[in-house]
C-alpha positions as CSV (number, residue, x, y, z in Angstrom):
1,X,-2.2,-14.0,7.4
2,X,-1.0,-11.8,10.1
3,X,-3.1,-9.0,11.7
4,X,-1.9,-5.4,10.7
5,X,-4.5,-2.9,11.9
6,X,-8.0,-2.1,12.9
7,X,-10.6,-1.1,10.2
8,X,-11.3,2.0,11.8
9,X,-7.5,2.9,11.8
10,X,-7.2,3.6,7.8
11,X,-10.3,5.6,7.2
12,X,-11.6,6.3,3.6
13,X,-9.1,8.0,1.5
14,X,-6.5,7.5,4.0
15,X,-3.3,5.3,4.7
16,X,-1.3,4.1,7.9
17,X,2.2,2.9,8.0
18,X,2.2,-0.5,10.3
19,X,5.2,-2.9,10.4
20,X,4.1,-6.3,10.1
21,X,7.3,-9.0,10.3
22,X,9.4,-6.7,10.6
23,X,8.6,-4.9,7.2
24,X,7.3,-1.5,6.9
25,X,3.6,-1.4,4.8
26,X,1.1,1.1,4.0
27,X,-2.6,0.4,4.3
28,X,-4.6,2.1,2.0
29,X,-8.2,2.7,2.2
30,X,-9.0,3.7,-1.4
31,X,-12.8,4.1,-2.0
32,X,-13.4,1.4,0.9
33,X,-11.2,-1.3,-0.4
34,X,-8.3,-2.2,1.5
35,X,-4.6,-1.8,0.3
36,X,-1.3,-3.1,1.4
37,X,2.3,-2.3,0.2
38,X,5.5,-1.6,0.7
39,X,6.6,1.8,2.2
40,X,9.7,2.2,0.2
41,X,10.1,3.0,-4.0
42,X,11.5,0.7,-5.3
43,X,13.3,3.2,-7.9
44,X,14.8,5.4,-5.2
45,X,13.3,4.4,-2.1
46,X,10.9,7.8,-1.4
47,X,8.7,6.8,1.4
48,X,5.4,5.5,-0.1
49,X,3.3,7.0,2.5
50,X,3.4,10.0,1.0
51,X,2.3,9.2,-1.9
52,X,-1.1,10.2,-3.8
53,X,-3.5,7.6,-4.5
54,X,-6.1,7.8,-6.4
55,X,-8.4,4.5,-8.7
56,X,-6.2,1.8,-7.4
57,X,-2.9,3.4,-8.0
58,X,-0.3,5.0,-5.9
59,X,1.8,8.1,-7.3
60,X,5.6,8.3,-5.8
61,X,6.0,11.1,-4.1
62,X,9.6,11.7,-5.3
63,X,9.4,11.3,-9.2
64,X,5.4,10.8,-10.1
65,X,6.2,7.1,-10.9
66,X,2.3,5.3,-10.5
67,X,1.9,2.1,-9.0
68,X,-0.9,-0.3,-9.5
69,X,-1.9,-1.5,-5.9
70,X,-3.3,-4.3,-7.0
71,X,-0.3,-5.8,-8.4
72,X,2.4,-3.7,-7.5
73,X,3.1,-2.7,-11.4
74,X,4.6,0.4,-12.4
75,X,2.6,1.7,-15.6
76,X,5.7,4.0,-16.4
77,X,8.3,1.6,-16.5
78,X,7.2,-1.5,-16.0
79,X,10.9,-3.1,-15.4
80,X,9.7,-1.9,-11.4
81,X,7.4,-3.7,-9.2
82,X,6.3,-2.4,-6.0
83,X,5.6,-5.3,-3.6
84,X,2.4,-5.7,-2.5
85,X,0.2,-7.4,0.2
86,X,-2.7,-9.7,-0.4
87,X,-5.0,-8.1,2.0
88,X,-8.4,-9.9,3.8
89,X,-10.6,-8.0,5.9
90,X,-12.0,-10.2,8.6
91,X,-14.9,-8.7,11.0
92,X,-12.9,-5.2,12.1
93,X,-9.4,-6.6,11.5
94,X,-7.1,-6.2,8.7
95,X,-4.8,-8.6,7.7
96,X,-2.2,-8.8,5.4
97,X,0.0,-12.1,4.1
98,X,3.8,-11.4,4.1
């Protein structure tokens, strides 16, 4: 597990991009649980950071295409996975295995 940000730095509802071995991920902070994925679509590569979340799932910004952040599956098309981070929150730190 490597560290990747302070609790306080992904506030409820919100997201932060961090780069964590030398990958770009996006913590999300949905209803106080703790997120991690990759920053990048993996149908056209639209920055996931922008993207809408809401009950555990991430909407792409580009084309709609939702995410599950627990597993990284695509409830559109299934045949795309967004990678995902397992994610432990330990006193104020929040770390994520790559």
């Amino acid at each position: 597990m490597q560290f990747a940000a302070k609790l306080a730095e992904v506030p409820l509802w919100g997201k932060k991009l961090v780069t964590v071995s030398g990958e770009e991920v996006v913590l999300i902070n949905d209803k106080g649980k703790i997120y991690a994925c990759e920053n990048y679509c993996p149908h056209q590569g639209s920055p996931m950071l922008a993207g809408i979340v809401k009950d555990g799932v991430i909407a792409c910004p580009r084309h709609g295409w939702h995410y599950k952040l627990a597993d990284g599956g695509c409830t559109d098309f299934p045949d795309y996975t967004l990678k995902t981070y397992r994610v432990e929150v330990v006193g104020d730190d929040i770390m994520i295995d790559t």
